[in-house]
N, C-alpha and C positions, 0 to 999 in steps of 0.2 A: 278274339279275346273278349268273347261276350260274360254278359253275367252268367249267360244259361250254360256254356261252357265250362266256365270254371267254377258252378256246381256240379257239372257231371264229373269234373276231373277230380273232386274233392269226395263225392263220392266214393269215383273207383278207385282212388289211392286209401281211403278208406276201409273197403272189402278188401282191397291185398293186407291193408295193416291186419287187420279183424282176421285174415288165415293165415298170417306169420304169427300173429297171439295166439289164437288159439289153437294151432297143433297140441299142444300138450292135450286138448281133451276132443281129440274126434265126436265124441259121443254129444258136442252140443254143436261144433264145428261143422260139420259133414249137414244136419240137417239145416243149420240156417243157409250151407248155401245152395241147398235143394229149393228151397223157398224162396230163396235169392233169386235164382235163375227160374223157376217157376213164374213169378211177377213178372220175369222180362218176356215174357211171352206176350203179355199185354202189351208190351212196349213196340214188337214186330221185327227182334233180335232172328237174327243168325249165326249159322256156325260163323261164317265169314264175318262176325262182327266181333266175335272171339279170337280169330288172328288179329286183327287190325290192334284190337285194344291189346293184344302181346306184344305187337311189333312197336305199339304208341311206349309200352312200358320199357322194352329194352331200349328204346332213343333215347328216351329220358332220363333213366340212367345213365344211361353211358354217355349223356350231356353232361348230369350234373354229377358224377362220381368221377368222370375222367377218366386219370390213369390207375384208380384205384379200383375199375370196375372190370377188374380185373380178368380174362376166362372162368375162374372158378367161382364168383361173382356171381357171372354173367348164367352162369349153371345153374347155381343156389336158386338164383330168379326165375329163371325157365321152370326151373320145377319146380317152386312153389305153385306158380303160374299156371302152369301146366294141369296140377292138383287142384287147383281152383276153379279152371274155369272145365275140366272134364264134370266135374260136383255139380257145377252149376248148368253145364249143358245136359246133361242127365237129368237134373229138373227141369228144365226150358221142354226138352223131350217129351217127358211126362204129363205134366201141363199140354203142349198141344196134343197126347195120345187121348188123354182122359178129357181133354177140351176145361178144363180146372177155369180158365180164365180166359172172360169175352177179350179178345184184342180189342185196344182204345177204353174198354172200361174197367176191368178187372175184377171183373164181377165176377163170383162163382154161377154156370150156367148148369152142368153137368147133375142132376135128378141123382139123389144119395151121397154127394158129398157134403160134407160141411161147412156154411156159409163161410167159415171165418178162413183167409186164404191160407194162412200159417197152418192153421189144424186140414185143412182141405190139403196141404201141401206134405205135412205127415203123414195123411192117409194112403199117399201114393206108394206104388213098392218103386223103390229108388236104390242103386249101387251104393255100399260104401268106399267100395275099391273102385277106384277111377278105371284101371284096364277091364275089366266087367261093365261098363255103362254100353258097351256096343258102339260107339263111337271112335272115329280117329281122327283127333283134332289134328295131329301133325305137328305141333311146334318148332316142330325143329330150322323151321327159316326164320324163327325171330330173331 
């Protein structure tokens, strides 16, 4: 229960609120969270850091919704989840292909992209359809 914890936590509930709003408009959706996951590259993120924080989200729910957290629930959440962090692992992806950002400083390193990481993270060719990122996150033991 540190402070630096329940900044990260406030965060991540945060980027789920930000992909449950914005569905309605992929087209600004999809790439902030290519940039999203892009940045966490600097962070030193794994796949396996993408189930954990599925697994952290389904407990918590189903702490603080109960018996209202229903199966079908508990679905809706997985797949938004699911939608979210494929988005964002496909940019993490990217970023370590293209090397976008030094781990530890977040700097653009990579000769022809551009400094600013947001525009450096549009530059990338990135999925919008999550089954197309080449990855299989698995969710299904959340």
């Amino acid at each position: 229960e540190t402070a630096a914890l329940r900044n990260l936590f406030t965060k991540y509930v945060n980027a789920v609120g930000c992909t449950v709003a914005g569905m309605h408009d992929l087209t600004k959706l999809v790439p902030m969270l290519t940039e999203l996951g892009a940045r966490h590259f600097s962070y030193g993120v794994s796949e396996a850091h993408f189930r954990v924080m599925g697994q952290a989200l389904d407990l918590t729910l189903k702490e603080m919704l109960g018996e209202a957290y229903s199966p079908e629930v508990q679905s809706a959440w997985k797949m938004v989840y699911g939608f979210m962090s494929s988005i964002m692992f496909g940019g993490l992806c990217a970023a370590r292909e293209h090397r976008v950002f030094e781990p530890g400083a977040g700097a653009v390193i990579e000769a022809g992209l551009q400094a600013d990481p947001i525009a450096a993270a549009s530059q990338m060719e990135t999925a919008t359809d999550p089954s197309t990122l080449g990855v299989n996150l698995d969710l299904g033991d959340i």
